[in-house]
C-alpha positions in Angstrom: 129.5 121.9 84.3 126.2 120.7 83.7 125.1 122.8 86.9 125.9 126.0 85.4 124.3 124.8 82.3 120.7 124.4 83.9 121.3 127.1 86.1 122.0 129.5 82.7 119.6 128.1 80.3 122.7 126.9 78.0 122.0 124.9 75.2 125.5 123.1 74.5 127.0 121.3 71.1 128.6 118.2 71.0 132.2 119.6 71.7 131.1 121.8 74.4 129.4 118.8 76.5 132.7 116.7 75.8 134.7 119.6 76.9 132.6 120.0 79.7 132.5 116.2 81.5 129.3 115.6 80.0 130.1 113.4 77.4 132.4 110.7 77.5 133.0 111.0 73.6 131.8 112.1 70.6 131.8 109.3 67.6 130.4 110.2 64.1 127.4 108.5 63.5 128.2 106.1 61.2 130.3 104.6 63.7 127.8 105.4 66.8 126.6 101.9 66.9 129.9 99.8 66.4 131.2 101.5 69.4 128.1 101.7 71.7 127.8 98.3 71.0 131.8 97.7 72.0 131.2 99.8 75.0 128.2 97.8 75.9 130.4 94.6 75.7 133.3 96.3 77.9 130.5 96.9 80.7 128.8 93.9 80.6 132.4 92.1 81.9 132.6 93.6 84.4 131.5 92.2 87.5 128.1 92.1 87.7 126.1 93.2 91.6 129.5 95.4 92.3 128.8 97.5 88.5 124.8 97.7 90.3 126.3 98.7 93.5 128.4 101.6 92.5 125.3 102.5 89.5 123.0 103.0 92.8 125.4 104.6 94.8 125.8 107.0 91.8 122.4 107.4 91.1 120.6 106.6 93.8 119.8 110.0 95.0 118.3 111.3 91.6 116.3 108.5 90.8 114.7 108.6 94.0 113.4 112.3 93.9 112.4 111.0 90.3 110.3 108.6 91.8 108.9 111.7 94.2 108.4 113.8 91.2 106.3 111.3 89.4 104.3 110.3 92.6 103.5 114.0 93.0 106.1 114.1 95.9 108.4 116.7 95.2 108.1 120.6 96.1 110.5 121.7 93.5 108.6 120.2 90.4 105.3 122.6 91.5 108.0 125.5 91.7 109.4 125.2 88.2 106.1 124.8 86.5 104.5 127.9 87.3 103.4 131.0 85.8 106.7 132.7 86.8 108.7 130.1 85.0 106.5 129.0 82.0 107.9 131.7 79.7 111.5 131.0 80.5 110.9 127.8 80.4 108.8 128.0 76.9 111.7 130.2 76.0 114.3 128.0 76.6 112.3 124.8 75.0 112.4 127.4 71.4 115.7 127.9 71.0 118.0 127.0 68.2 120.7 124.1 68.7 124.2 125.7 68.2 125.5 125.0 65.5 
């Protein structure tokens, strides 16, 4: 889901992105700490090198064309900043959040 949402330009609210797979749940925000903090302590039990394992594994391909991207390595980054995709881009960056 959050493919079609790059590939449209959506800007999402908080129900949407649950919906979607994006979020794993929406807390209000006087309670957003308490249960980061409990979801936090759930994680850290678990068993340490296998929960890095399976983050890498996960991960490991977008943090490594991060890495390209910041050493100037990646073709795509050149591609999306350019003069055909400023404006989108600069109209995107100005919307509105949904309400």
């Amino acid at each position: 889901m959050a493919r079609r949402w790059v590939l449209l330009a959506r800007n999402a609210d908080p129900q949407d992105a649950l919906g979607d797979g994006v979020l794993d749940e929406l807390q209000p925000a006087d309670a957003l700490l308490t249960r980061a903090l409990a979801v936090a302590g759930e994680l850290a039990m678990l068993p340490r090198a296998a929960y890095g394992r399976i983050k890498r594994q996960l991960r490991g391909p977008t943090l490594e064309r991060i890495d390209a991207a910041i050493r100037g390595e990646d073709p795509l980054v050149s591609a999306w900043i350019s003069a055909e995709t400023a404006p989108a881009a600069a109209d995107v960056l100005g919307r509105t959040r949904p309400s």
